[in-house]
KETORPA-742175 format. One record per residue (C-alpha): residue in three letters; x, y, z. Coordinates in pm, whole numbers, plus 50000, padded with zeros to 5 digits. Example, Ala and Ser with C-alpha at 12.3 -4.5 7.8 and 13.67 -1.06 7.14 Angstrom:
// residues 2
Ala512304955050780Ser513674989450714
***
This chain:
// residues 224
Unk149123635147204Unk150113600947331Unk152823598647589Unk154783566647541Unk156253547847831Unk159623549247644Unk159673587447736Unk159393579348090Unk161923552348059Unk164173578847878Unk163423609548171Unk164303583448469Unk167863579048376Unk168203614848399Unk169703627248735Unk167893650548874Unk164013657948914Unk165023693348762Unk166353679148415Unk163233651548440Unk160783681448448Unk162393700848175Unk162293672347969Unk158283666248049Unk158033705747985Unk159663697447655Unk157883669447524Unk154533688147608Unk155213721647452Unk156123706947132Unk153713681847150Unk150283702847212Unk151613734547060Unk154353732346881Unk157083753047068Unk160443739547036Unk162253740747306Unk166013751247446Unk167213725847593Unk170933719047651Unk172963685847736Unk172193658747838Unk168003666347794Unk168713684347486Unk169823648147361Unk167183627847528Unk164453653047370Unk166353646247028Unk165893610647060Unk162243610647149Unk161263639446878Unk160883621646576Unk158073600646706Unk156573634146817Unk156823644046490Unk155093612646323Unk151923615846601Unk151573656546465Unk151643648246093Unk148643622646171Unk146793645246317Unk147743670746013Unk146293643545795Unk142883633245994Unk144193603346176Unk144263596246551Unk148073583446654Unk147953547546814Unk149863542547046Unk152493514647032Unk151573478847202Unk154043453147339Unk154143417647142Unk151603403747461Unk149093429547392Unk149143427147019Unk148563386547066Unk145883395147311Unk144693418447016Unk144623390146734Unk143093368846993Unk139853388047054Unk136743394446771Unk137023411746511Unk135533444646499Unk132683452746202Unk134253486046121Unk137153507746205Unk135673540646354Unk137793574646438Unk136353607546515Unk134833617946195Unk133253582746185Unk135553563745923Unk139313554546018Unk140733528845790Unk144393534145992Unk143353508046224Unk142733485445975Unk146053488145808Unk147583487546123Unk146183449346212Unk146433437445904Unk150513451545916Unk150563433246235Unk149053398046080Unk151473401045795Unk154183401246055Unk153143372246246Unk152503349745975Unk155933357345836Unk158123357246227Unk156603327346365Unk157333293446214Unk154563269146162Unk155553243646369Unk153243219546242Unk153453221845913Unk155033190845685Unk158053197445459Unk157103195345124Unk158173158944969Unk160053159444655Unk158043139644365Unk160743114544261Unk160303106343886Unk159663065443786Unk162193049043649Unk162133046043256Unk160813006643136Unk162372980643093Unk163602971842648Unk160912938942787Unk158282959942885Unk158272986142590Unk158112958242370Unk155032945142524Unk153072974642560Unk153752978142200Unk152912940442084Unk151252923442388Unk148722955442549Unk146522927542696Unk148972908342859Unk150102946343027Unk146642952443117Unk146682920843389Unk145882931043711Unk149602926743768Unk151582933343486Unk155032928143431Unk157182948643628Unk161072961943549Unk162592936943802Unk159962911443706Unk161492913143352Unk165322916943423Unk164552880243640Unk162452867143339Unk165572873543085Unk167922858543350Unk165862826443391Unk165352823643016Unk168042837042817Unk165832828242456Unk164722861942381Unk162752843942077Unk161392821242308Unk160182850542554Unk158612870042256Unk156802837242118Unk155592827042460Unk154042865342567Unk152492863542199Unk150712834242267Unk149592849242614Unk147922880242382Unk146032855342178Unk145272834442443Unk141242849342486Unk140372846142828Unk143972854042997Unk142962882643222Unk140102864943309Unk141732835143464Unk144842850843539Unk146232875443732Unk150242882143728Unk151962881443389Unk155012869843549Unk153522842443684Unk151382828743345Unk154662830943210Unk156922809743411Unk153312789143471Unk153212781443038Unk156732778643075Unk156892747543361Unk153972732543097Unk156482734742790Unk159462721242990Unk156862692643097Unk156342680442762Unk159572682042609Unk160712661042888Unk158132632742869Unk159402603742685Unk157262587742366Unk155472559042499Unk156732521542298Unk154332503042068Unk154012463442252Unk154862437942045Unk152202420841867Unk152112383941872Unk151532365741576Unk149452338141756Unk151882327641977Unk153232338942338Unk156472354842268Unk159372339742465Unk162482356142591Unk165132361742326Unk162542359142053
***
């Protein structure tokens, strides 16, 4: 049998050594052979309280299994702490109890002690849907979305803003796509396009040069 400290514990707050002993007398009767015992008030309750674990150390014995006997949260750290054993040996030579017991006793830890160090888990936000500007060029301009740096959703709302033309934004990204070497000698779509753009503005703005006069053999003079 296995005489827990709890019993002890129990028997002190008794008040006299007689009713201690009868209660020791008790627990060892039953215990070892069986014999229950007549006990009467105050013991009679303390042996009520400590019989049912009494009762669970005799059935493992009935069944072939050593009782363990119960360890404090320190020891049973201490316990996880040290090597693990190669195999779980009783008296007939094969005890899988102590086994069951640890691996009861992992399952508890891992589910009472928080992991202190472990990160909360971050919410995959989903991206925002594209821009009517940018479906329409990965449907008509793929090239000019394959660009190191294609046009983005803000990029595009600006783009619209700055030139209102929607025909003149489709023509100009069209002539990006045909444009052969574009990725090679450039890098942001955004940029090509307000770059062509500044070009286009340019030339519209440059006035057509005037013929001179040609003289028909003689110096013009002023007010001729």
């Amino acid at each position: 049998m296995i005489f827990y400290a709890s019993f002890h514990e129990a028997a002190k707050d008794l008040e006299t050594d007689a009713e201690r002993g009868e209660l020791y007398h008790a627990i060892f009767e039953y215990a070892l052979y069986g014999t229950k015992p007549e006990l009467n008030g105050v013991v009679s309750g303390m042996f009520k309280l400590i019989k049912p674990q009494l009762d669970a150390n005799i059935r493992k014995y009935e069944n072939g299994k050593k009782p363990k006997q119960k360890k404090s949260k320190t020891e049973a750290n201490d316990k996880q702490r040290e090597s693990k054993p190669e195999g779980n040996v009783n008296d007939n030579g094969n005890d899988n109890d102590n086994g069951n017991e640890n691996a009861e006793l992992e399952q508890t830890l891992t589910h009472s002690i928080p992991l202190k160090n472990k990160k909360p888990s971050k919410t995959k936000i989903p991206p925002p849907p594209d821009h009517p500007l940018i479906i329409w060029l990965k449907e008509n301009c793929p090239d000019v979305m394959k660009m190191k740096q294609p046009l983005t959703n803000d990029e595009a709302e600006r783009l619209l803003h700055d030139y209102p033309d929607r025909k003149y934004v489709k023509d100009q990204f069209l002539a990006m796509e045909n444009y052969a070497p574009l990725r090679k000698n450039n890098k942001s779509a955004n940029l090509t396009f307000r770059k062509w753009s500044e070009k286009d503005k340019a030339k519209q703005e440059t006035p057509t040069a005037i013929e001179p006069l040609k003289s028909k053999g003689k110096a013009a003079h002023w007010g001729d």
